[in-house]
mmJSON file of the N, C-alpha and C atoms, coordinates in Angstrom:
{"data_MODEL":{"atom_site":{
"group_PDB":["ATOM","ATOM","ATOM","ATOM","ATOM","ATOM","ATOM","ATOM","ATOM","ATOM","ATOM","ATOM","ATOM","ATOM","ATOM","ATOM","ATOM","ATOM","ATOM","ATOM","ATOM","ATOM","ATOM","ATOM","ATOM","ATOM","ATOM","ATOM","ATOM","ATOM","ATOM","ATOM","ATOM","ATOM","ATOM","ATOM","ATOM","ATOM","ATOM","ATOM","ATOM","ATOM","ATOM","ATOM","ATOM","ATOM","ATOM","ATOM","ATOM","ATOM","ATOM","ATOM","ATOM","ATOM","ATOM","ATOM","ATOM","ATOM","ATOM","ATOM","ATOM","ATOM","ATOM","ATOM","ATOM","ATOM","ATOM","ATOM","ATOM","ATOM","ATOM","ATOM","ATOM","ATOM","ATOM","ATOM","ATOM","ATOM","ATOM","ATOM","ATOM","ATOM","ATOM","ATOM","ATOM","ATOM","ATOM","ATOM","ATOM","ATOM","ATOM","ATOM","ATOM","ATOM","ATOM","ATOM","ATOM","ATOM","ATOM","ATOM","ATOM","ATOM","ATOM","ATOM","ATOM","ATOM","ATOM","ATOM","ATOM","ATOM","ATOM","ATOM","ATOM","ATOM","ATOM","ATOM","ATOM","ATOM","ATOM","ATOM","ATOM","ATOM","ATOM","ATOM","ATOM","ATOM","ATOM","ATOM","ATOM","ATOM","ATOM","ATOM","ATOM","ATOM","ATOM","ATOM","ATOM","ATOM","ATOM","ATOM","ATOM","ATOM","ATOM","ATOM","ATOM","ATOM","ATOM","ATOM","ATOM","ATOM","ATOM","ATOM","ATOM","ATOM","ATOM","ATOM","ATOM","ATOM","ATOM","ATOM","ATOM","ATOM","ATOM","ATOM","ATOM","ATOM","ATOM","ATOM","ATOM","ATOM","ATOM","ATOM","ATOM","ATOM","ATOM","ATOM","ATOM","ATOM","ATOM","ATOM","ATOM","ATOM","ATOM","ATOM","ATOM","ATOM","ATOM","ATOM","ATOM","ATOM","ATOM","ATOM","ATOM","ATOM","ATOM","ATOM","ATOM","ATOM","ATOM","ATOM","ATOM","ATOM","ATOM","ATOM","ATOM","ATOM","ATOM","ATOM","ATOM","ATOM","ATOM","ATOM","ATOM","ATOM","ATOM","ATOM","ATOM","ATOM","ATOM","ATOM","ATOM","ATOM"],
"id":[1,2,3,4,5,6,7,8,9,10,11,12,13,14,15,16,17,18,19,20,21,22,23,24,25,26,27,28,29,30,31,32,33,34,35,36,37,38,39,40,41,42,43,44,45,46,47,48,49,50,51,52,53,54,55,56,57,58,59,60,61,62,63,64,65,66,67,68,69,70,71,72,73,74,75,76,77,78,79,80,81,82,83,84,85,86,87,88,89,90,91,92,93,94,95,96,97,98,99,100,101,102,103,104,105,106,107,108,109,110,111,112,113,114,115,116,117,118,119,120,121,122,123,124,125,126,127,128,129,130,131,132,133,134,135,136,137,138,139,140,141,142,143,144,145,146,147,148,149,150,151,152,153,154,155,156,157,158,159,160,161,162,163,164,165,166,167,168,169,170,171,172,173,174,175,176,177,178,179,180,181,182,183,184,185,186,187,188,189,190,191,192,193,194,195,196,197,198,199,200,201,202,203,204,205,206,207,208,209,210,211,212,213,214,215,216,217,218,219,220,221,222],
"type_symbol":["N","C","C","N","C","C","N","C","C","N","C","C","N","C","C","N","C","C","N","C","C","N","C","C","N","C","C","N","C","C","N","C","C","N","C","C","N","C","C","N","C","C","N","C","C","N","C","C","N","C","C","N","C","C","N","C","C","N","C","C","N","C","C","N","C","C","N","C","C","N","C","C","N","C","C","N","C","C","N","C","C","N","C","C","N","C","C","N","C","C","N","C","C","N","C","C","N","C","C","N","C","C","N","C","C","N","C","C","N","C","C","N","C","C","N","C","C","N","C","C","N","C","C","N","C","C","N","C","C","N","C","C","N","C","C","N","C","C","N","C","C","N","C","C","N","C","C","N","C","C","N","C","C","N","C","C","N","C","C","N","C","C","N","C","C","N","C","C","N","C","C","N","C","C","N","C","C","N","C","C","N","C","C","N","C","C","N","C","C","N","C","C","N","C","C","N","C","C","N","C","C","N","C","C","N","C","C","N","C","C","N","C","C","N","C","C","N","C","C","N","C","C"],
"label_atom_id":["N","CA","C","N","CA","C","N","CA","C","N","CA","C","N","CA","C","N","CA","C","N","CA","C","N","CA","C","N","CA","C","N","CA","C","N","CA","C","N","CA","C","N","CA","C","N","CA","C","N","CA","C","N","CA","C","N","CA","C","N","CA","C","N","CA","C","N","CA","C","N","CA","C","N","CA","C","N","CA","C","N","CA","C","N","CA","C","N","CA","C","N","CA","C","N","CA","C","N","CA","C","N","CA","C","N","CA","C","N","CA","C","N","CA","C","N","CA","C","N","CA","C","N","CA","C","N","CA","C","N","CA","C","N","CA","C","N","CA","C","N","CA","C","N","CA","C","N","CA","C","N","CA","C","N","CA","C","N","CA","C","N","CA","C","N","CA","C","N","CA","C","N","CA","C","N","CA","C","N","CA","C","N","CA","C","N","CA","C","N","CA","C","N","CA","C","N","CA","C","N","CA","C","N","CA","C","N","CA","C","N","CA","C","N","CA","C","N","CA","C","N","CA","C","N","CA","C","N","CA","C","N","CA","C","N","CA","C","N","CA","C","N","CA","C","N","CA","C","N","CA","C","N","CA","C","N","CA","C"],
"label_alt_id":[null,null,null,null,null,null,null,null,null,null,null,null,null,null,null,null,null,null,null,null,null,null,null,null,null,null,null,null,null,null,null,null,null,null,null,null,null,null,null,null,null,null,null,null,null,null,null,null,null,null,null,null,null,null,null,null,null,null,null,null,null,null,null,null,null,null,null,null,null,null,null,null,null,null,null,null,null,null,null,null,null,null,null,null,null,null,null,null,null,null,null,null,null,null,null,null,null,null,null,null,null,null,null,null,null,null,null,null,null,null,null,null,null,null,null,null,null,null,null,null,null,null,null,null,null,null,null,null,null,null,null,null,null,null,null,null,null,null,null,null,null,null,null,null,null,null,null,null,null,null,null,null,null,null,null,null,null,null,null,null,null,null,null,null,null,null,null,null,null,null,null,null,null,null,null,null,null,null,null,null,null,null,null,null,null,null,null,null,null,null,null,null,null,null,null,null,null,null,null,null,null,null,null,null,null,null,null,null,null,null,null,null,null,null,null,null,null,null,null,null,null,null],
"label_comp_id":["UNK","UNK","UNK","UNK","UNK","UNK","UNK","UNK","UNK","UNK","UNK","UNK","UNK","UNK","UNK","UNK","UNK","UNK","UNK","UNK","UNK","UNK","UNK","UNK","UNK","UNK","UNK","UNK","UNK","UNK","UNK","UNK","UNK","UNK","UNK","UNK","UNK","UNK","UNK","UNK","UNK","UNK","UNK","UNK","UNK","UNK","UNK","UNK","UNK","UNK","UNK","UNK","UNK","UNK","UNK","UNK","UNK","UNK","UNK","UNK","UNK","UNK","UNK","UNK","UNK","UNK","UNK","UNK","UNK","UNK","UNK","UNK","UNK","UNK","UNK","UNK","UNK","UNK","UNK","UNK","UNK","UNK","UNK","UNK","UNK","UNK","UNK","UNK","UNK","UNK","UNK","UNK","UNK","UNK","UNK","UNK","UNK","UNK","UNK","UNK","UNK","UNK","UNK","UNK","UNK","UNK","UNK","UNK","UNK","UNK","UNK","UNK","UNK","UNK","UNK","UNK","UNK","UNK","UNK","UNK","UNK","UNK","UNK","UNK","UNK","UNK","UNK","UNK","UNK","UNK","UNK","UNK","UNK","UNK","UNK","UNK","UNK","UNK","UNK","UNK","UNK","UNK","UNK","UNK","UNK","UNK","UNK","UNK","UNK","UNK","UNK","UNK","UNK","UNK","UNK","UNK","UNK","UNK","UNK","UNK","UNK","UNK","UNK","UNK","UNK","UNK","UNK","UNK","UNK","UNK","UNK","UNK","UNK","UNK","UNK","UNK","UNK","UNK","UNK","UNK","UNK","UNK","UNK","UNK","UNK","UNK","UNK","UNK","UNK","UNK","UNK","UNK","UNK","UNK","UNK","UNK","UNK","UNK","UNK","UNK","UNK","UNK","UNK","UNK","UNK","UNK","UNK","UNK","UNK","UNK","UNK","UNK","UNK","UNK","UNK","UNK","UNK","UNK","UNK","UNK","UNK","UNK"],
"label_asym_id":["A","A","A","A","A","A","A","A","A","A","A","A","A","A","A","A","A","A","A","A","A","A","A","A","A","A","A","A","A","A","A","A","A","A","A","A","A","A","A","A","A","A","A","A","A","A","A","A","A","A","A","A","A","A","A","A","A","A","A","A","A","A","A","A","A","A","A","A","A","A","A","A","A","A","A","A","A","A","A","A","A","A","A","A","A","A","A","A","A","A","A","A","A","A","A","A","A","A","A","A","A","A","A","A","A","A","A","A","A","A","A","A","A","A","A","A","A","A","A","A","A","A","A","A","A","A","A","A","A","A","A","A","A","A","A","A","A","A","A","A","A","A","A","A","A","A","A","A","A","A","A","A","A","A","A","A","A","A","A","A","A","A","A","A","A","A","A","A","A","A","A","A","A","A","A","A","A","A","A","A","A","A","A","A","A","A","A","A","A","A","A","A","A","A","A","A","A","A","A","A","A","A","A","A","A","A","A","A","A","A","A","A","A","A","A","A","A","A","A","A","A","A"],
"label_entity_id":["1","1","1","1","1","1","1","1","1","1","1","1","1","1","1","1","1","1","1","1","1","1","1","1","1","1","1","1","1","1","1","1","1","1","1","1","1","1","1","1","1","1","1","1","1","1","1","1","1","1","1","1","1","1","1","1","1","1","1","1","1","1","1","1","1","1","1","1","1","1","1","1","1","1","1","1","1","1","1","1","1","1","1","1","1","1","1","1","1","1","1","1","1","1","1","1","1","1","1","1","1","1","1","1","1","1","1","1","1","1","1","1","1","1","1","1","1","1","1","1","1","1","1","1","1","1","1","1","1","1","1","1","1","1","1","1","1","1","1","1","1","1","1","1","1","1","1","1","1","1","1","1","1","1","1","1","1","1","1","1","1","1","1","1","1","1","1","1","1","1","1","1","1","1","1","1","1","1","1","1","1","1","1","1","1","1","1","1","1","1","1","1","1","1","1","1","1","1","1","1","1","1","1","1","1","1","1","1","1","1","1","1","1","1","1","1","1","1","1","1","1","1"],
"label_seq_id":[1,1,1,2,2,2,3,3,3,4,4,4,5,5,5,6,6,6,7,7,7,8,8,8,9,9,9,10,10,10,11,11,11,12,12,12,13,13,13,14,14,14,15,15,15,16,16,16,17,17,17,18,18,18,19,19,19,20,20,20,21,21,21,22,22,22,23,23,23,24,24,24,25,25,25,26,26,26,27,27,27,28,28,28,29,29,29,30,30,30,31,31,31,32,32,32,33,33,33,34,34,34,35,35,35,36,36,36,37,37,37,38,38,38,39,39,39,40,40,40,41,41,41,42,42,42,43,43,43,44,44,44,45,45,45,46,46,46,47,47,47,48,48,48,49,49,49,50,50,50,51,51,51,52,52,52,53,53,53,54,54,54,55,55,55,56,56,56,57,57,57,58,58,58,59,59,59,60,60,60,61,61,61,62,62,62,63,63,63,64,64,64,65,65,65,66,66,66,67,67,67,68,68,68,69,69,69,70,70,70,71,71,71,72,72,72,73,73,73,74,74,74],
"pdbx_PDB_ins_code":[null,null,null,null,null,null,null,null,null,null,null,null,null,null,null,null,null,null,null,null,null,null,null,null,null,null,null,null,null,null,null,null,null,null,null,null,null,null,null,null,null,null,null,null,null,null,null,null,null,null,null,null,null,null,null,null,null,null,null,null,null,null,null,null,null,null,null,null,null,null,null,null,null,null,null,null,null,null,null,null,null,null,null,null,null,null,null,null,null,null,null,null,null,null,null,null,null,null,null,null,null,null,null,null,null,null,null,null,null,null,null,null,null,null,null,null,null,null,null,null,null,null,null,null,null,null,null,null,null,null,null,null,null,null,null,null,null,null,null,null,null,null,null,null,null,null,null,null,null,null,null,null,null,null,null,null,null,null,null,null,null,null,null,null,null,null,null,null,null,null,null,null,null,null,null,null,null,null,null,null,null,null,null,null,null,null,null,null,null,null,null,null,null,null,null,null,null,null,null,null,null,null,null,null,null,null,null,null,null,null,null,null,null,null,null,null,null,null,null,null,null,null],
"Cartn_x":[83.877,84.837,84.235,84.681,83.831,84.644,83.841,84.405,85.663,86.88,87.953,87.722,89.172,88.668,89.252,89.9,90.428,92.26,92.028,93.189,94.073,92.93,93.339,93.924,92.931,93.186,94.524,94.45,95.881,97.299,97.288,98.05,98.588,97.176,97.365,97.608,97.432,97.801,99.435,100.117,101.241,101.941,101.211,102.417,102.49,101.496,101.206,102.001,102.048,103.078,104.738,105.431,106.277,106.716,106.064,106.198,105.538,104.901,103.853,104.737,105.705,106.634,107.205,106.99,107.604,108.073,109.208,109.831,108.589,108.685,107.005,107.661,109.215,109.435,109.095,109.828,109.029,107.768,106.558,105.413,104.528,105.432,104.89,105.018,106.525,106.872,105.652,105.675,104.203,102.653,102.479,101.376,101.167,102.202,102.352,101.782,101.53,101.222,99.346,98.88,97.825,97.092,97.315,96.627,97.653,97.208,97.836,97.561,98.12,97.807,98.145,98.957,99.304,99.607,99.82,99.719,98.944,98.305,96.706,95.952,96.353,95.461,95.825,97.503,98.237,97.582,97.443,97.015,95.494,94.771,93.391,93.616,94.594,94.607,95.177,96.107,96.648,95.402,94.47,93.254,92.736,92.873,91.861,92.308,93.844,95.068,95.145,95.05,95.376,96.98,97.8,99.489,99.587,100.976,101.347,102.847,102.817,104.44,105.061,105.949,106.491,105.986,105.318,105.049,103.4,102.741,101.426,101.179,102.327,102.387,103.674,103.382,105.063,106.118,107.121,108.484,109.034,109.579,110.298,111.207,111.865,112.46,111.41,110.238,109.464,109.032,109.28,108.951,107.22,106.485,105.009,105.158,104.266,103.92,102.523,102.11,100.918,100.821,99.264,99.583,97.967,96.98,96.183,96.029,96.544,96.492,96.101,95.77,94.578,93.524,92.618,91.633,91.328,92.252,91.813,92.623,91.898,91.807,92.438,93.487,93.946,93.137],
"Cartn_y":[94.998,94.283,92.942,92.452,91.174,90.331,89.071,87.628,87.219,86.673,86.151,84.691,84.475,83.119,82.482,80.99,80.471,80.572,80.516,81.004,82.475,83.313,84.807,84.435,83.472,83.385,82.436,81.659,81.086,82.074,82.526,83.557,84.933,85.093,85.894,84.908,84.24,83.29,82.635,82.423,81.918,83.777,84.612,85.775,86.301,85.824,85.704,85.123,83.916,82.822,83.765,84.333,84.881,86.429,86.89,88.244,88.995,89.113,89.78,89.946,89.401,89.351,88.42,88.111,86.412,87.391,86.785,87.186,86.299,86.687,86.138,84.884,84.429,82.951,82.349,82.71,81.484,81.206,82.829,82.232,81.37,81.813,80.866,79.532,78.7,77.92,77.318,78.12,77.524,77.042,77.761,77.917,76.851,76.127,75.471,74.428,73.623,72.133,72.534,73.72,74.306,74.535,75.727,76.096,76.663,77.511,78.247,79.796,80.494,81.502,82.603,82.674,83.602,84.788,85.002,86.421,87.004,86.598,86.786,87.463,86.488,86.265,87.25,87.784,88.525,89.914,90.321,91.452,91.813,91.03,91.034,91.816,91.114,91.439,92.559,92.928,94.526,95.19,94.936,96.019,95.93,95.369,94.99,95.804,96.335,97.31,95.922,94.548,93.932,93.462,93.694,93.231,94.406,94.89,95.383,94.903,95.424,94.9,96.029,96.284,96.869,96.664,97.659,97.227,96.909,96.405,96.077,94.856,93.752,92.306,92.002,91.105,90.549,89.803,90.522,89.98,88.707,87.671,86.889,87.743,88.639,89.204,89.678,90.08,91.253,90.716,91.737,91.303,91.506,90.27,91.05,91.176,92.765,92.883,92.609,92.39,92.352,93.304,94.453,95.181,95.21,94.904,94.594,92.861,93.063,91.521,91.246,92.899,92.545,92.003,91.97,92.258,90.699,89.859,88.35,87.606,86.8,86.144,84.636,84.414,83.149,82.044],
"Cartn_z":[110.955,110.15,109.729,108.778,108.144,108.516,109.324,109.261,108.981,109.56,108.851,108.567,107.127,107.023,107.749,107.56,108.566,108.11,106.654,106.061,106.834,106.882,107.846,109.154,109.756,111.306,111.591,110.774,110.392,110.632,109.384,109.37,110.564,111.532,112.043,113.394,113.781,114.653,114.428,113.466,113.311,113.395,113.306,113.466,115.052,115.662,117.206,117.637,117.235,117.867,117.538,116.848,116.213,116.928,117.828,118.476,117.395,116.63,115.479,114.121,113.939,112.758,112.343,111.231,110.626,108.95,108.607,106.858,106.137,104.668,104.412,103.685,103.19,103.488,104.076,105.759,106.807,106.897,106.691,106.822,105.472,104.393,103.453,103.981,104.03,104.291,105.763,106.645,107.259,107.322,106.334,105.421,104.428,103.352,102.62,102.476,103.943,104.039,104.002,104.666,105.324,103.903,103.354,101.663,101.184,99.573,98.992,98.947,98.164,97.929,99.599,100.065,101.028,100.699,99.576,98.828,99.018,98.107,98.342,99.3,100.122,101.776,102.426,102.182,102.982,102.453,101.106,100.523,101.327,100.784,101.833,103.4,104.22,105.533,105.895,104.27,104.671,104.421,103.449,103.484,104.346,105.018,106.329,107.386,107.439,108.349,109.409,109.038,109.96,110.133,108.909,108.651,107.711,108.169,107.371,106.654,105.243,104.538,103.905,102.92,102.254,100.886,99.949,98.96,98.529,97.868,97.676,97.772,97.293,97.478,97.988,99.338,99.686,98.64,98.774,98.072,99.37,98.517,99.778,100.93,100.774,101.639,102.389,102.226,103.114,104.356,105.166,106.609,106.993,107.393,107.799,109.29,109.631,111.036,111.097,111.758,112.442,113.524,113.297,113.492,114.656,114.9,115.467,116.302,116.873,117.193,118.387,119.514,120.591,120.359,118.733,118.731,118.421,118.159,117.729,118.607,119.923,120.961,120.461,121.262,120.826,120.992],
"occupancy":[1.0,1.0,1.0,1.0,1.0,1.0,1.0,1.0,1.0,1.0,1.0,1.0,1.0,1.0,1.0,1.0,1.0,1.0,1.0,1.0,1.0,1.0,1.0,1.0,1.0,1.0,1.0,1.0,1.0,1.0,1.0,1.0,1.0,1.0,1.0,1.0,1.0,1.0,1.0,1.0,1.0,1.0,1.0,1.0,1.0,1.0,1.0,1.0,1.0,1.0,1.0,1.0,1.0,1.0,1.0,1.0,1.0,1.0,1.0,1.0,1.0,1.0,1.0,1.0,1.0,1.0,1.0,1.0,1.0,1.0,1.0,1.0,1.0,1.0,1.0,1.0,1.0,1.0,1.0,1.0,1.0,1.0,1.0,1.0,1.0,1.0,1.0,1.0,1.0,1.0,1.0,1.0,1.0,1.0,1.0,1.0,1.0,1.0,1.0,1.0,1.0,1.0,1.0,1.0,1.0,1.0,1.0,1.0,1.0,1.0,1.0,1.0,1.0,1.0,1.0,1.0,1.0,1.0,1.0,1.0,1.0,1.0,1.0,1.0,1.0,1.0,1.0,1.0,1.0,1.0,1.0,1.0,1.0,1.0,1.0,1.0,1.0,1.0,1.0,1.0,1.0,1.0,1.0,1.0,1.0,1.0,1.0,1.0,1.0,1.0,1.0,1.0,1.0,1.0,1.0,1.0,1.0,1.0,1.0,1.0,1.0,1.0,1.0,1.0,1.0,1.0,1.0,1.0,1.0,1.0,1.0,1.0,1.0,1.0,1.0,1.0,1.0,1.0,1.0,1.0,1.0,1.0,1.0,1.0,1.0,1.0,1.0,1.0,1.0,1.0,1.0,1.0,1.0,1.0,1.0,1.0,1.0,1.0,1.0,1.0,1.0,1.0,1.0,1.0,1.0,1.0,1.0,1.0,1.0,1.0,1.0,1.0,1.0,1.0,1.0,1.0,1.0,1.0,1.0,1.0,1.0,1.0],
"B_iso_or_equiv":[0.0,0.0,0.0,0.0,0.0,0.0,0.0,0.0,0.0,0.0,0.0,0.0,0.0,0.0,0.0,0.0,0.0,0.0,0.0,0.0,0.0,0.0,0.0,0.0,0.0,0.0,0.0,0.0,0.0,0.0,0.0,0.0,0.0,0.0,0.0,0.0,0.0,0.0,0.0,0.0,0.0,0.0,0.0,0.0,0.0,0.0,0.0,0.0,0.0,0.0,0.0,0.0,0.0,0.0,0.0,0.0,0.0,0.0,0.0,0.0,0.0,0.0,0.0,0.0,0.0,0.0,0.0,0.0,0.0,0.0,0.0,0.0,0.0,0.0,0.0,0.0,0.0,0.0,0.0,0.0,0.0,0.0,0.0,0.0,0.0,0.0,0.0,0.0,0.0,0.0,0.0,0.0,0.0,0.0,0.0,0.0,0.0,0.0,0.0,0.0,0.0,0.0,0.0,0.0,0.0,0.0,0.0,0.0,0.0,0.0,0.0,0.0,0.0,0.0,0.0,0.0,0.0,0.0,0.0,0.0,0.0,0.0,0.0,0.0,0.0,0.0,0.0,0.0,0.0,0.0,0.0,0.0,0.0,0.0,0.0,0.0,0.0,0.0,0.0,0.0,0.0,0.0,0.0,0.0,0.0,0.0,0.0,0.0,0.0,0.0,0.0,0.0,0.0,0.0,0.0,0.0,0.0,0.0,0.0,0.0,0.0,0.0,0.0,0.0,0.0,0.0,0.0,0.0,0.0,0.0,0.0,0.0,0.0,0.0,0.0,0.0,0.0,0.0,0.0,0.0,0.0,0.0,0.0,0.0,0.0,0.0,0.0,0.0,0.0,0.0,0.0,0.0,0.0,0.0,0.0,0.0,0.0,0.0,0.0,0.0,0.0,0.0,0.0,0.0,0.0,0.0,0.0,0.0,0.0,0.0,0.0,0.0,0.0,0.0,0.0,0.0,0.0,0.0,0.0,0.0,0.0,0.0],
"pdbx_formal_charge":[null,null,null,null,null,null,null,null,null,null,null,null,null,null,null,null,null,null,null,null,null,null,null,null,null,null,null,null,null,null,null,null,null,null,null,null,null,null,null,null,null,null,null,null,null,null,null,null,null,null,null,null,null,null,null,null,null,null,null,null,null,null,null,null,null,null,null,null,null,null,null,null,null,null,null,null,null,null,null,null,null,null,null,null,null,null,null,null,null,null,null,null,null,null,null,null,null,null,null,null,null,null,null,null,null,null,null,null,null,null,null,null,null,null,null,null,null,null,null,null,null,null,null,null,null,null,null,null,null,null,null,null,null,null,null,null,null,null,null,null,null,null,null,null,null,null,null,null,null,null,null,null,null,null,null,null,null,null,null,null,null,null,null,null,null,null,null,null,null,null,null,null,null,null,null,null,null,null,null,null,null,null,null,null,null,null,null,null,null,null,null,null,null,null,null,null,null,null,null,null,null,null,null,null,null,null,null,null,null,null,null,null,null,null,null,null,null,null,null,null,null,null],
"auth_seq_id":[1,1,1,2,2,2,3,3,3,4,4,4,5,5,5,6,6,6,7,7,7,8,8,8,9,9,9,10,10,10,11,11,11,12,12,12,13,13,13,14,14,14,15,15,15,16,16,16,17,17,17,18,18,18,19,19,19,20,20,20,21,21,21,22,22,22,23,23,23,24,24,24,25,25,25,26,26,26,27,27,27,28,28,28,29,29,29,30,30,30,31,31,31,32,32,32,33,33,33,34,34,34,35,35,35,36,36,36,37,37,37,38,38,38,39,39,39,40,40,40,41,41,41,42,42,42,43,43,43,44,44,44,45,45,45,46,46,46,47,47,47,48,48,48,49,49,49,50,50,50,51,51,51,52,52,52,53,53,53,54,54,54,55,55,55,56,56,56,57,57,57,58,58,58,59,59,59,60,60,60,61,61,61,62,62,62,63,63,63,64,64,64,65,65,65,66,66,66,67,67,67,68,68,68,69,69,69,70,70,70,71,71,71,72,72,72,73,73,73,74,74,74],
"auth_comp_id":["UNK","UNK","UNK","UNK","UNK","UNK","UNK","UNK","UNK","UNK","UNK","UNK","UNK","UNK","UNK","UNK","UNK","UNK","UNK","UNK","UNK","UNK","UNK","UNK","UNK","UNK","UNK","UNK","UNK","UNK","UNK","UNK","UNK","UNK","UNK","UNK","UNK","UNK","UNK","UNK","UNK","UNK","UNK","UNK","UNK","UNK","UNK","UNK","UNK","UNK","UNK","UNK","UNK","UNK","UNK","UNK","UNK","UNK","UNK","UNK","UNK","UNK","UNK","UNK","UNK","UNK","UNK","UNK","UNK","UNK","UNK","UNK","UNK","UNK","UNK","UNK","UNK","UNK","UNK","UNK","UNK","UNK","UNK","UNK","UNK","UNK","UNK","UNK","UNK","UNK","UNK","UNK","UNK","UNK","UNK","UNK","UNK","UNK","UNK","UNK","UNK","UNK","UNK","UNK","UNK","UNK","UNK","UNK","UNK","UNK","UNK","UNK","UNK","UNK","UNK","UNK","UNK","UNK","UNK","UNK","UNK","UNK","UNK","UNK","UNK","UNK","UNK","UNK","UNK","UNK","UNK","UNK","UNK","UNK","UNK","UNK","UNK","UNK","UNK","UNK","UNK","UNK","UNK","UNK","UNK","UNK","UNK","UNK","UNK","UNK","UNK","UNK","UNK","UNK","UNK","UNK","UNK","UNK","UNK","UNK","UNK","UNK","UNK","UNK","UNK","UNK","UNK","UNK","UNK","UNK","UNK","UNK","UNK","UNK","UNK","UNK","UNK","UNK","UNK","UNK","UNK","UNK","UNK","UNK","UNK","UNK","UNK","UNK","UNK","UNK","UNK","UNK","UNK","UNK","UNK","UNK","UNK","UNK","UNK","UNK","UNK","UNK","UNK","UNK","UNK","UNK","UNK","UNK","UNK","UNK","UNK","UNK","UNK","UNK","UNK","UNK","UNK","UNK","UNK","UNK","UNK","UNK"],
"auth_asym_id":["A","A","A","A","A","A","A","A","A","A","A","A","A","A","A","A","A","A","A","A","A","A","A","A","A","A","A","A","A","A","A","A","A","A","A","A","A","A","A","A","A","A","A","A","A","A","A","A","A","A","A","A","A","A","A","A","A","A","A","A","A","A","A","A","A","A","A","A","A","A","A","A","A","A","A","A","A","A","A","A","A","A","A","A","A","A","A","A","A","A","A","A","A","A","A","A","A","A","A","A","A","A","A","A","A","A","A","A","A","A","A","A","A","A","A","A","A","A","A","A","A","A","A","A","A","A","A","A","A","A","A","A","A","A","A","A","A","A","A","A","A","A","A","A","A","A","A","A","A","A","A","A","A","A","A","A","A","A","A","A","A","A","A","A","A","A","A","A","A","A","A","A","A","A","A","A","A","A","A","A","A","A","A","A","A","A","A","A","A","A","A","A","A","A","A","A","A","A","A","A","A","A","A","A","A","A","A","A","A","A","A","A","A","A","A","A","A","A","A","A","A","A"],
"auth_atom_id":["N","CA","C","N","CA","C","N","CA","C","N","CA","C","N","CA","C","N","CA","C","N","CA","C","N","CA","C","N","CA","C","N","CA","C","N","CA","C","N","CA","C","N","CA","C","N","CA","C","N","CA","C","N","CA","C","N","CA","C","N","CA","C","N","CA","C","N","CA","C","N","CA","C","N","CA","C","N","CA","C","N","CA","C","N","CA","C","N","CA","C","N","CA","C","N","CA","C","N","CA","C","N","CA","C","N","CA","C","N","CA","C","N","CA","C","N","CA","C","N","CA","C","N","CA","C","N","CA","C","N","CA","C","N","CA","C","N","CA","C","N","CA","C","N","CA","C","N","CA","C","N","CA","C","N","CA","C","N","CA","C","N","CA","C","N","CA","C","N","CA","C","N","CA","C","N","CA","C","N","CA","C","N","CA","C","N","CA","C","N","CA","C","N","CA","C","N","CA","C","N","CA","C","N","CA","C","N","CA","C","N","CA","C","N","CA","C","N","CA","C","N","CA","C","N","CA","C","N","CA","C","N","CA","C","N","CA","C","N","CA","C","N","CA","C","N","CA","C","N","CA","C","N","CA","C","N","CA","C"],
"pdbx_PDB_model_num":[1,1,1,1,1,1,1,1,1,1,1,1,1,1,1,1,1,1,1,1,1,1,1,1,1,1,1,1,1,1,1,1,1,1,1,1,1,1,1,1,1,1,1,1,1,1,1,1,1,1,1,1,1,1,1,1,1,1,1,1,1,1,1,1,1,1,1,1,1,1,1,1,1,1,1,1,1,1,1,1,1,1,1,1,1,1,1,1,1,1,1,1,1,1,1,1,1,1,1,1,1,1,1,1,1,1,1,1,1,1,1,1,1,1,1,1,1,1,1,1,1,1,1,1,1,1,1,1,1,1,1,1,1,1,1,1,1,1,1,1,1,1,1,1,1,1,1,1,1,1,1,1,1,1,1,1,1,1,1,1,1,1,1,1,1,1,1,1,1,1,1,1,1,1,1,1,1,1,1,1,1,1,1,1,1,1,1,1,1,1,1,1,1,1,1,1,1,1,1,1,1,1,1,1,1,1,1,1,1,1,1,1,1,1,1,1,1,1,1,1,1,1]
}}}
């Protein structure tokens, strides 16, 4: 698997903190002060089978899981 960025580890670390599920409001809203583009970032990490959502790009309602999250050490 290739390198995450820090944007990824971000992300997958705030859904850690969360029991592996945050609505992709709140995690925007976490994200916000941090960078942009969580769309994005989020799309990436579903190809990656690291989150999964509903859909190809999160809608504000959509819930992300995180779906590997033994594999990245807090």
């Amino acid at each position: 698997m290739s390198e995450l960025t820090d944007e990824e580890k971000f992300i997958i670390e705030k859904l850690k903190e969360n029991a592996g599920k945050l609505n992709y409001k709140d995690l925007q809203t976490l994200c916000q002060e941090k960078f942009e583009g969580v769309r994005l970032i989020l799309k990436k990490l579903k190809e990656k089978t690291i989150v999964d959502y509903e859909g190809m790009i999160p809608g504000f309602s959509a819930e992300i899981i995180l779906l590997r999250e033994k594999q990245f050490p807090s």
